[in-house]
CHARMM-style PDB file with segment names, atoms N, HN, CA, C and O in Angstrom:
ATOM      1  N   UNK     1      24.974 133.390  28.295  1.00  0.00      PROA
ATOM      2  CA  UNK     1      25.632 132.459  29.195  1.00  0.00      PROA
ATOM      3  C   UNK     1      24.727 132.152  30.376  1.00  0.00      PROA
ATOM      4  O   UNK     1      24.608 132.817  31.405  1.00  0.00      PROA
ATOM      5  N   UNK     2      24.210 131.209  30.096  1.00  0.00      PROA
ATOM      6  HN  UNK     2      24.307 130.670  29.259  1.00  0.00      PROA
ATOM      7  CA  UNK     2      23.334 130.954  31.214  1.00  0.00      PROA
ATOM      8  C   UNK     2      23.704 129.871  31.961  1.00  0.00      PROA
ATOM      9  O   UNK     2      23.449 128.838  31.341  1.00  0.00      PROA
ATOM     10  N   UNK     3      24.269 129.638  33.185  1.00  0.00      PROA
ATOM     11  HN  UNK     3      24.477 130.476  33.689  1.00  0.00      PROA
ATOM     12  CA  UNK     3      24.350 128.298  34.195  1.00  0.00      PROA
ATOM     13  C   UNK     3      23.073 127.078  33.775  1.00  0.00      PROA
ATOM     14  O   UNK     3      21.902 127.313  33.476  1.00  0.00      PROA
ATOM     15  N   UNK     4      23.809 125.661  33.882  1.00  0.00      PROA
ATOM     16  HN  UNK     4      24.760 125.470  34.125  1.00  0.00      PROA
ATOM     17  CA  UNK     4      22.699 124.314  33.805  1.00  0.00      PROA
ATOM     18  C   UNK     4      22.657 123.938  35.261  1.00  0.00      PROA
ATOM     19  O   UNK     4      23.417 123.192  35.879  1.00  0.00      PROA
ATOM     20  N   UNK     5      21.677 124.570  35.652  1.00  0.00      PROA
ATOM     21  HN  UNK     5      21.060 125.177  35.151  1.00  0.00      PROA
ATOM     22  CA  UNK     5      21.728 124.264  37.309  1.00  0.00      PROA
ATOM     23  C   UNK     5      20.954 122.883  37.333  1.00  0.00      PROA
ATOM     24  O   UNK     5      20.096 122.763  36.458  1.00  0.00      PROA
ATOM     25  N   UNK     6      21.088 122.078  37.995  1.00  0.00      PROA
ATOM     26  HN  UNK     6      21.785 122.175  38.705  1.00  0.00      PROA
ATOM     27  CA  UNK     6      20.472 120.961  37.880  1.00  0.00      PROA
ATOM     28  C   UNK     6      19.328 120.476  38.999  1.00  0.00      PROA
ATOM     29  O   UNK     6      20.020 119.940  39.864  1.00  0.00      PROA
ATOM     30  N   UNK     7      18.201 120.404  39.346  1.00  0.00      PROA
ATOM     31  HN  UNK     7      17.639 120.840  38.643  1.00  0.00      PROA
ATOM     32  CA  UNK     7      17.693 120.139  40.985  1.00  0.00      PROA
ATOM     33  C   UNK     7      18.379 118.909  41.485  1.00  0.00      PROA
ATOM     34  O   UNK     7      18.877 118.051  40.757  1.00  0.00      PROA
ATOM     35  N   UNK     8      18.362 118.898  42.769  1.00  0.00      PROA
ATOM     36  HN  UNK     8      17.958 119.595  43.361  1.00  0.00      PROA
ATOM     37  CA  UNK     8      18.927 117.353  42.902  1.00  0.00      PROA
ATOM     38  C   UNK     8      17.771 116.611  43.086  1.00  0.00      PROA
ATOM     39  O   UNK     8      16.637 117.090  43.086  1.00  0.00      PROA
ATOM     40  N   UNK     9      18.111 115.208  43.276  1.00  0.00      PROA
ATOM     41  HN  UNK     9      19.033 114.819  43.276  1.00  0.00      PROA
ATOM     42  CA  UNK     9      17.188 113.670  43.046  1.00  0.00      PROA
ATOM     43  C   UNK     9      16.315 113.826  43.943  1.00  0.00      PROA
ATOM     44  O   UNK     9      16.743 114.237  45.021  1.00  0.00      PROA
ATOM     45  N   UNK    10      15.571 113.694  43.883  1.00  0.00      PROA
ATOM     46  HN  UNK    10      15.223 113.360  43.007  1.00  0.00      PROA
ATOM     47  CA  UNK    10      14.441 113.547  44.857  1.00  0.00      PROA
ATOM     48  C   UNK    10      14.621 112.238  45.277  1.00  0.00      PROA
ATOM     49  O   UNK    10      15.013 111.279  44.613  1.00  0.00      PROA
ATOM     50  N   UNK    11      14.299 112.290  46.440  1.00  0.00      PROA
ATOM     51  HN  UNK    11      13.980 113.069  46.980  1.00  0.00      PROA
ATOM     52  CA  UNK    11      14.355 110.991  47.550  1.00  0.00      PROA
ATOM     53  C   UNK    11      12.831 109.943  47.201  1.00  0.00      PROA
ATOM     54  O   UNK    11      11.716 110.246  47.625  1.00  0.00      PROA
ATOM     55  N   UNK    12      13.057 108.991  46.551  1.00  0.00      PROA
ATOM     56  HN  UNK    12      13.963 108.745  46.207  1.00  0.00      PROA
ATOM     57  CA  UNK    12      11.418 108.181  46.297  1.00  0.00      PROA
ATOM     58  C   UNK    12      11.126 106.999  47.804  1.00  0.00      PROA
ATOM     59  O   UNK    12      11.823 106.986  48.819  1.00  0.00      PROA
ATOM     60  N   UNK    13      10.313 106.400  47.618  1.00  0.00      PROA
ATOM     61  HN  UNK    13       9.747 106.410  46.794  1.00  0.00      PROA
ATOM     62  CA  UNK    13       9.746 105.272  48.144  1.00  0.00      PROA
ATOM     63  C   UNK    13      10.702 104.319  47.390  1.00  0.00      PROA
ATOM     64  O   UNK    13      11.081 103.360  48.063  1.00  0.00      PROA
ATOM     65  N   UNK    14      11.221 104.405  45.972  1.00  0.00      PROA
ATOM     66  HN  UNK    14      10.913 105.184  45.425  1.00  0.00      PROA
ATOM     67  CA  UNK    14      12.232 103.031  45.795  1.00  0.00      PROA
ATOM     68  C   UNK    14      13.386 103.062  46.217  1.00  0.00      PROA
ATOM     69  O   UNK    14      14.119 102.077  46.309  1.00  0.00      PROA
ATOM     70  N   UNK    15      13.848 104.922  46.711  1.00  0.00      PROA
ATOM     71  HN  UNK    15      13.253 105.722  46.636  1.00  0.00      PROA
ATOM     72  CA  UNK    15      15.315 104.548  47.018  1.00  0.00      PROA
ATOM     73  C   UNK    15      14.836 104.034  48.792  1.00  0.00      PROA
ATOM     74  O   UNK    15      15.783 103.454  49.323  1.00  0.00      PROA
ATOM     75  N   UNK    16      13.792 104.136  49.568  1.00  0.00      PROA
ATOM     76  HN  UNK    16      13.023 104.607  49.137  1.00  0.00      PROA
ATOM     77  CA  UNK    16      13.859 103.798  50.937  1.00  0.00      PROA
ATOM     78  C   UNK    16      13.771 102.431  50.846  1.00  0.00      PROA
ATOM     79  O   UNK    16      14.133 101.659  51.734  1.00  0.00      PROA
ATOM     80  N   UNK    17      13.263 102.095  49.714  1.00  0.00      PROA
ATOM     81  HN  UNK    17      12.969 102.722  48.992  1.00  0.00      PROA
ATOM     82  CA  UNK    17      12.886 100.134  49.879  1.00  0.00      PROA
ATOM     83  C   UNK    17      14.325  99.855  49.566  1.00  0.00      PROA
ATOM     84  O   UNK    17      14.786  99.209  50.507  1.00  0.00      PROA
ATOM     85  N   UNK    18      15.368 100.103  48.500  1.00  0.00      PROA
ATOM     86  HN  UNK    18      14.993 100.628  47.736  1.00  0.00      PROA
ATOM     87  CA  UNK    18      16.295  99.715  48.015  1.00  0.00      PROA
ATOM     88  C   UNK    18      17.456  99.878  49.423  1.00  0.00      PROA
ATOM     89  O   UNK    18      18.269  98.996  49.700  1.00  0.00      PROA
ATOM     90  N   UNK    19      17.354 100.834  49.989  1.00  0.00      PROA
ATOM     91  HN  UNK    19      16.694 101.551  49.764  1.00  0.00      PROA
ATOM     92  CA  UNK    19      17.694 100.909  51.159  1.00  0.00      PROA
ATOM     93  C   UNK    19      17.708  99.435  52.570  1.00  0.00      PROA
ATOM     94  O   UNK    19      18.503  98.860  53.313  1.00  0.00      PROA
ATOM     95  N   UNK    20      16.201  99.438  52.199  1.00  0.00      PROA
ATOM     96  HN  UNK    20      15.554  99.905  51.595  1.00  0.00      PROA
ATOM     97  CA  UNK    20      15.482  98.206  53.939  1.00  0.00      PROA
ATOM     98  C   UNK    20      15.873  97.167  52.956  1.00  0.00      PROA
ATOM     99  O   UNK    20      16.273  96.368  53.803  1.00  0.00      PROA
ATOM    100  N   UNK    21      16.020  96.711  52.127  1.00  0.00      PROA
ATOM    101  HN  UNK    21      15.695  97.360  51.439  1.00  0.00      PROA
ATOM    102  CA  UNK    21      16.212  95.664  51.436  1.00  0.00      PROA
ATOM    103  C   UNK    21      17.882  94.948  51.367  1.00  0.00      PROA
ATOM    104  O   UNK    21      18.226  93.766  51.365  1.00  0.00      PROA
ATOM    105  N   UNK    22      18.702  96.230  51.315  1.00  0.00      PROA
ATOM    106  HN  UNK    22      18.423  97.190  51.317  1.00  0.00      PROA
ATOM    107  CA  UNK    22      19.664  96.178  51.445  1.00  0.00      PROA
ATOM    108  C   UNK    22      20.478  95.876  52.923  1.00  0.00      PROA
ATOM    109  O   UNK    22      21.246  94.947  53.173  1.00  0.00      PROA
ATOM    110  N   UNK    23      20.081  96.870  53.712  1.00  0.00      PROA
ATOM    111  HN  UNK    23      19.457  97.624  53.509  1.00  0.00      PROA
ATOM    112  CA  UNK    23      19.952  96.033  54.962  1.00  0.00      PROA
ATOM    113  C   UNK    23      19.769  94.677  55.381  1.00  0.00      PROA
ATOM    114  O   UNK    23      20.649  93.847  55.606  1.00  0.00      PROA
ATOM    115  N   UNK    24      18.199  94.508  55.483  1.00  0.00      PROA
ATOM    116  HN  UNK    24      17.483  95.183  55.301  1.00  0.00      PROA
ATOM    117  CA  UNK    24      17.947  93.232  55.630  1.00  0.00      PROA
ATOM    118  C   UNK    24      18.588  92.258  55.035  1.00  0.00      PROA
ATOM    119  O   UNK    24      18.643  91.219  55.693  1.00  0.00      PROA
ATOM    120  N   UNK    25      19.288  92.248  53.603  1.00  0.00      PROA
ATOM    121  HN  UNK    25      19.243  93.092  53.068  1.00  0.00      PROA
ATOM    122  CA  UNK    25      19.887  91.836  53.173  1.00  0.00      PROA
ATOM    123  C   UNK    25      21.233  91.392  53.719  1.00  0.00      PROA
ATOM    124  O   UNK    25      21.637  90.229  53.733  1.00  0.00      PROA
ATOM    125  N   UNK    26      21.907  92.517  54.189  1.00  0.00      PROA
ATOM    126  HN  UNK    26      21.578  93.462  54.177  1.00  0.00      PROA
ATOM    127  CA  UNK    26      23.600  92.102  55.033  1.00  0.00      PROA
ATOM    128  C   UNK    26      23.327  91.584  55.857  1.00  0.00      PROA
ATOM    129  O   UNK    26      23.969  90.542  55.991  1.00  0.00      PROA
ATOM    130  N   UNK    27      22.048  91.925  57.183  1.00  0.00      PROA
ATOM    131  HN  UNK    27      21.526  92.772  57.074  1.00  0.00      PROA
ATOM    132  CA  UNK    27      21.614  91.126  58.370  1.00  0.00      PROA
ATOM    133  C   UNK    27      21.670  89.802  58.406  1.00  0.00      PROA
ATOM    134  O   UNK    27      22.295  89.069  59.172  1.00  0.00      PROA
ATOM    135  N   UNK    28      20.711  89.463  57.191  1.00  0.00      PROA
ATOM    136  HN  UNK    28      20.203  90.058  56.569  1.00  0.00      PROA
ATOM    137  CA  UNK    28      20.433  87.641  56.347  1.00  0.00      PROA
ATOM    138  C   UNK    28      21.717  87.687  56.958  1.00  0.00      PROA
ATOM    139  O   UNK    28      22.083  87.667  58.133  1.00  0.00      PROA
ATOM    140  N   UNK    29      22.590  87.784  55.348  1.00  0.00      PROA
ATOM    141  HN  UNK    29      22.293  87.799  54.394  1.00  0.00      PROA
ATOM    142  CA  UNK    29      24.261  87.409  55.133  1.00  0.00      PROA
ATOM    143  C   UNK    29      24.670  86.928  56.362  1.00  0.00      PROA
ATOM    144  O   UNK    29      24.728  85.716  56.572  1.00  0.00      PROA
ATOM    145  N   UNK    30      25.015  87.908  57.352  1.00  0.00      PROA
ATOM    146  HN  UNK    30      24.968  88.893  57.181  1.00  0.00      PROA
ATOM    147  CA  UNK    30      25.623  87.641  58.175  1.00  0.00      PROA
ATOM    148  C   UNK    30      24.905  86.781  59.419  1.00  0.00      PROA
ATOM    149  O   UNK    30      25.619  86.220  60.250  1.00  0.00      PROA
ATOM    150  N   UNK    31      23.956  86.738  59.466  1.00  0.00      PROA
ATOM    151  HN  UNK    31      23.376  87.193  58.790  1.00  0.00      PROA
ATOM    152  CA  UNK    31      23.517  85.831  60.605  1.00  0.00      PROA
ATOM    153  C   UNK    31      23.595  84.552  60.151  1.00  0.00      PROA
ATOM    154  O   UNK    31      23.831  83.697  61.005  1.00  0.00      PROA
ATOM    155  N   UNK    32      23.396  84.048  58.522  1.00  0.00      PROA
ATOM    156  HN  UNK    32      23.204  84.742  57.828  1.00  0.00      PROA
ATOM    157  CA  UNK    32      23.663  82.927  57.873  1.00  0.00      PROA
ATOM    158  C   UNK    32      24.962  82.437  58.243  1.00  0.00      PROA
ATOM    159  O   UNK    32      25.081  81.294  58.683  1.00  0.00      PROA
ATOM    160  N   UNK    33      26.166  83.376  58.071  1.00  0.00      PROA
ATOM    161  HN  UNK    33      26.070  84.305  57.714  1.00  0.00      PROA
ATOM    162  CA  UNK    33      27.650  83.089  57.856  1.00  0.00      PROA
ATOM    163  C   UNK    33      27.721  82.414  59.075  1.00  0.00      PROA
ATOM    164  O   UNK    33      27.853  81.190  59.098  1.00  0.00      PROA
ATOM    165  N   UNK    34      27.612  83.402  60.570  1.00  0.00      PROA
ATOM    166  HN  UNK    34      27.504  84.396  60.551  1.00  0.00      PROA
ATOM    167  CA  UNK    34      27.817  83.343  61.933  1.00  0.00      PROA
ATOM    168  C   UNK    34      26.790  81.717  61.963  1.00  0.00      PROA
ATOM    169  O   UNK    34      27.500  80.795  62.363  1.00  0.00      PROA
ATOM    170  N   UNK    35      25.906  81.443  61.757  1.00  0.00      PROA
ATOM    171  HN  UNK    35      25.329  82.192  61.432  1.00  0.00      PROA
ATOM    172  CA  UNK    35      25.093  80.261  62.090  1.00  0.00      PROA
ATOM    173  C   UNK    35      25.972  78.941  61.489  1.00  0.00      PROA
ATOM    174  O   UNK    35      26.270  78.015  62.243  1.00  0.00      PROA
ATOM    175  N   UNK    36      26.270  78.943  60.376  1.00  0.00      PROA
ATOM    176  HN  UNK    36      26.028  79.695  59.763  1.00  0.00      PROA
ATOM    177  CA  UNK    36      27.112  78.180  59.516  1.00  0.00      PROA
ATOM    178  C   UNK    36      28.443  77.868  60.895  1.00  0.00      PROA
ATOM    179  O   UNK    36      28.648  76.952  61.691  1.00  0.00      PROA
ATOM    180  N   UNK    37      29.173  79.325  60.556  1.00  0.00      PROA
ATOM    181  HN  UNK    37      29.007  80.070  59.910  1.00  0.00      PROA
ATOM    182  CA  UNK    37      30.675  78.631  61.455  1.00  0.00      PROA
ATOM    183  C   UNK    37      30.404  78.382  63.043  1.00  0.00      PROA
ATOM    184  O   UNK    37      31.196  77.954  63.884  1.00  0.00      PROA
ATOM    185  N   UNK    38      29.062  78.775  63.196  1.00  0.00      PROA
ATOM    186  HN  UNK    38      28.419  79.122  62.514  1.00  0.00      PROA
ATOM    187  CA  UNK    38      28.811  78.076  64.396  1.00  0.00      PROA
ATOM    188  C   UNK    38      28.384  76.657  64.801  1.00  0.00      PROA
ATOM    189  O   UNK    38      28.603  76.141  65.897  1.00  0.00      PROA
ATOM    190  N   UNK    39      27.619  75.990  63.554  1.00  0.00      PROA
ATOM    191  HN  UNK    39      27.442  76.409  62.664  1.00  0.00      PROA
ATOM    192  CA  UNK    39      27.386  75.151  63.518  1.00  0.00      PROA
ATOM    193  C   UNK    39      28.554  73.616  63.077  1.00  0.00      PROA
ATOM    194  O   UNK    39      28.496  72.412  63.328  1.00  0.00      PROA
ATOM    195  N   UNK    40      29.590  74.560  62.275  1.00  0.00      PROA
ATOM    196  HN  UNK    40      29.638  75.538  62.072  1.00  0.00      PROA
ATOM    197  CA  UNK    40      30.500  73.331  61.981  1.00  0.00      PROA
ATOM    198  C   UNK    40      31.735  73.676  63.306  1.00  0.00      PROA
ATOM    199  O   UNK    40      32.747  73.004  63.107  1.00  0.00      PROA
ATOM    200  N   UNK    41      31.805  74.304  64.201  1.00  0.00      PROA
ATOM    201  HN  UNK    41      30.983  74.849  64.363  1.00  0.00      PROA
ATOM    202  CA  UNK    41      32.718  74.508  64.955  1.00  0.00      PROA
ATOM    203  C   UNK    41      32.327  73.683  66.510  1.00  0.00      PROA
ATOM    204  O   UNK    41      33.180  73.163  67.230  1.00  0.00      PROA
ATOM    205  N   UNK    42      31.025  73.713  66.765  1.00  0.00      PROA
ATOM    206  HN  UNK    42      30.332  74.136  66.181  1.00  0.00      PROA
ATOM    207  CA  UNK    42      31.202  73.078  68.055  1.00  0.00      PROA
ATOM    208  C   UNK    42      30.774  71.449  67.475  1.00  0.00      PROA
ATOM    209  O   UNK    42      29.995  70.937  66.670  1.00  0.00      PROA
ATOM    210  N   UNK    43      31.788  71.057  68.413  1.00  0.00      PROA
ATOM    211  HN  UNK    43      32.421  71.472  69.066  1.00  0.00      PROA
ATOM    212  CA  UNK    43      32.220  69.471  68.345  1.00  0.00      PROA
ATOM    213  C   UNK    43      30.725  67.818  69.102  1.00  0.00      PROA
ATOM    214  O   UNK    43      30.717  66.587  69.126  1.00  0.00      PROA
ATOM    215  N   UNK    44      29.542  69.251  69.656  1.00  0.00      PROA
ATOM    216  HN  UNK    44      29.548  70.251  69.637  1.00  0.00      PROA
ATOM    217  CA  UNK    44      28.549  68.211  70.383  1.00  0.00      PROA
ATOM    218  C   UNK    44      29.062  68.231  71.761  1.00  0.00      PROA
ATOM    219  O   UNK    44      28.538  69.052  72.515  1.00  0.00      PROA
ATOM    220  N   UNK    45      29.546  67.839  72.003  1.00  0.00      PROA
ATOM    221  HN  UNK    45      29.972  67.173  71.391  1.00  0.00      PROA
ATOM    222  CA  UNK    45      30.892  67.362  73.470  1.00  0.00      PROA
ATOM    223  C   UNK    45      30.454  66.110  73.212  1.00  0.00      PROA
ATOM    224  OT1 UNK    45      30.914  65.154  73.837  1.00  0.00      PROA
TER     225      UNK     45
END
């Protein structure tokens, strides 16, 4: 009876890019969204 001990994942360079990518990614998103309803909301005066 021997235990399947498993090591855990090692941390790479793709999970830190998949990471900044992901980020940068929601940042985009949302500065897009906010620019958009900013842009159809003010009237010029």
């Amino acid at each position: 009876m021997t235990a399947n001990v498993q090591k855990p994942r090692e941390f790479t360079g793709r999970h830190m890019l998949a990471i900044i990518l992901a980020f940068f990614g929601v940042v985009i998103a949302v500065n897009l969204t906010m620019a958009t309803l900013a842009s159809t909301s003010w009237t010029g005066l």
